[in-house]
N, C-alpha and C positions, 0 to 999 in steps of 0.2 A: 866140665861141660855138662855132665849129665845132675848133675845138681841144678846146677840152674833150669836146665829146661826141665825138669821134676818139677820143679818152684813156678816157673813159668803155666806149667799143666794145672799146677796147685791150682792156681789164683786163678786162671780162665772156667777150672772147672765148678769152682766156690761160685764165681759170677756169677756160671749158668743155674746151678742152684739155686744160688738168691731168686733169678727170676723166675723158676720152673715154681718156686716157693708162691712166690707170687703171684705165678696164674693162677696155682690151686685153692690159693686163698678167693681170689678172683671167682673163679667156677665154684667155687661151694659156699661162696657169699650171693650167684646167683646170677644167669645170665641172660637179659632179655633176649629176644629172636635175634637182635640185628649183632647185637654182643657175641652170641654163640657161632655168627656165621663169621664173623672177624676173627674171632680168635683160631676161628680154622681154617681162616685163610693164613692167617701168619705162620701156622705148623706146614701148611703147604698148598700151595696156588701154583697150578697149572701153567696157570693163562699167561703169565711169564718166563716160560722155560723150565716151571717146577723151581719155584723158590719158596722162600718158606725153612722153619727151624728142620722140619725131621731130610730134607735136601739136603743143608747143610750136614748133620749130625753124619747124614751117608757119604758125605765127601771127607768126612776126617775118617771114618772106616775104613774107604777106599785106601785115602794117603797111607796109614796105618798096615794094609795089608801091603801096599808099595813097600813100605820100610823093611817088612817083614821077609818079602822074597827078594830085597837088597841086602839084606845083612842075614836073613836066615831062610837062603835057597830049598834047604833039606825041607822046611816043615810046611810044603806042599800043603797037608789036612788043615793046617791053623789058617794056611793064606785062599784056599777054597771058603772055610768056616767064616771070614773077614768078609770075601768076597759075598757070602751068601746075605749074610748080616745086612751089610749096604744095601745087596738088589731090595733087600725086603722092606729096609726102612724106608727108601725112596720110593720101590712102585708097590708092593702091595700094603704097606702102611698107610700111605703118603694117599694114593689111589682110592684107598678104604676114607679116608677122612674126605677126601675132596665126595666120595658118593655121599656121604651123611649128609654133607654142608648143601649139596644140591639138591637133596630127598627133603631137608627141613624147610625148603622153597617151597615144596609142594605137598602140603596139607592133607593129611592123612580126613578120609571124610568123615571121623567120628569126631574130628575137630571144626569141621568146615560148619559153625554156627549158624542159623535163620538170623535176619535181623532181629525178630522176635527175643532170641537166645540171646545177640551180640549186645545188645540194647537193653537188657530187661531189667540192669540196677543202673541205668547210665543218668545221669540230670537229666531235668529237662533241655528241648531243645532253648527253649529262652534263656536256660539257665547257663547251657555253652554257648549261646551267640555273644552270651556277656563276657564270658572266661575268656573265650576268641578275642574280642573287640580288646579288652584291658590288656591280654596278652601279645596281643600284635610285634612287638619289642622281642619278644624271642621267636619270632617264625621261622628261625635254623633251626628248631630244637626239635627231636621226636617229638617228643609230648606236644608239643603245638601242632606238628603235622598230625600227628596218628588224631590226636581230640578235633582239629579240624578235617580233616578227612571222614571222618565218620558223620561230625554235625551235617557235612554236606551230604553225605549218603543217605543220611535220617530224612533232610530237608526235602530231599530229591524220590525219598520212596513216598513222602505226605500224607495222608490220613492209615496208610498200610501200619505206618508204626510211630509218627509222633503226627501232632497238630499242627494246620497249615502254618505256615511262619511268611510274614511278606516282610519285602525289603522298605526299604526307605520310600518309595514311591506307593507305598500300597498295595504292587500288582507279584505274584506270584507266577514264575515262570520255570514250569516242572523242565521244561527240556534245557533251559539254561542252568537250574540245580543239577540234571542229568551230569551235562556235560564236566560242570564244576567238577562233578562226586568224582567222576573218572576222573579227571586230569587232576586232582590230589591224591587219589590213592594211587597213581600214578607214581608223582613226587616221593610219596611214602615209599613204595618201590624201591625206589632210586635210590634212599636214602639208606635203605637195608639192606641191598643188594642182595632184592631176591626176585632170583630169574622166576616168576611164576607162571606159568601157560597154563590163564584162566582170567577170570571177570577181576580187575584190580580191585573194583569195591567189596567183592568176598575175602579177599586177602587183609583189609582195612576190617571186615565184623570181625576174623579172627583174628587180629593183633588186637582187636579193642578190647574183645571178651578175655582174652589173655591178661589187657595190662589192667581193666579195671578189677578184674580181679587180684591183681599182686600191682597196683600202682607204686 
């Protein structure tokens, strides 16, 4: 019996491996904002009871130190030492990763760009009306929101930092660009799931100034 379940430990632990492999190649190949905040939700997320890998890893500790004061009552130190192991990985591990993933929400302000900053290698705006229009066909995609989300921001700030741009009728209408700019950086938001408590269109310069630097 204890053969097999060694073999059984083998195999389930080689798996996790592979995929622990795997994140690291993941993180050190480079991980945009919304990537970074995912992958630390899947080590562990709160917001459904604390699930997430490093929960998991604390509930085989747990079982683990169970086993241990079932079949070996005497060794008290090793099943406290078990016990401590788990609290740690589930809440102050687990707790420590969940404060990162909600601190990276909110933009440190030597990050927080001018449009000036966020904008100062970006195309022209004519030159993203086109990309936008051609690209239409991917409007799930980041890159279409975040690059649309900012053209509207650009459009919407107007002579402050690009050139008036008018739609198909001729008529230029800053408070309908306004609106636009918020309700895509909005979207962008949403799509990064990043709780941010501030102007969405500042969260849209610094993901832009971000990705057109490392597109």
């Amino acid at each position: 019996m204890s053969q097999l379940v060694q073999h059984r430990i083998d195999t389930a632990t080689h798996a996790i491996g592979t995929g622990l492999d795997d994140l690291l190649r993941e993180a050190r190949t480079g991980l945009d904002a919304a990537d970074q905040r995912h992958l630390l939700r899947r080590l562990y997320d709160p917001a459904d009871g604390g699930t997430g890998l490093l929960p998991l890893l604390a509930e085989v500790l747990t079982a683990v130190s169970g086993a241990v004061r079932e079949w070996q009552p005497n060794h008290e130190a090793a099943i406290e030492a078990l016990d401590e192991a788990a609290a740690y990985v589930a809440d102050s591990a687990g707790h420590r990763i969940n404060t990162a993933r909600n601190l990276l929400t909110r933009p440190a302000e030597r990050d927080w760009p001018t449009p000036e900053q966020a904008y100062a290698n970006a195309p022209s705006v004519h030159e993203e009306v086109g990309w936008t229009v051609r690209n239409l066909a991917c409007n799930g995609g980041r890159e279409f929101r975040l690059r649309k989300a900012a053209l509207l921001d650009r459009m919407a700030l107007g002579d402050e930092v690009a050139p008036a741009v008018t739609d198909i009728t001729g008529v230029v209408d800053i408070a309908e660009f306004t609106e636009a700019a918020t309700q895509a950086a909005r979207q962008l938001m949403d799509v990064d799931d990043a709780a941010v408590v501030c102007d969405p269109r500042h969260y849209v310069r610094q993901q832009y100034a971000l990705w057109i630097t490392n597109p």
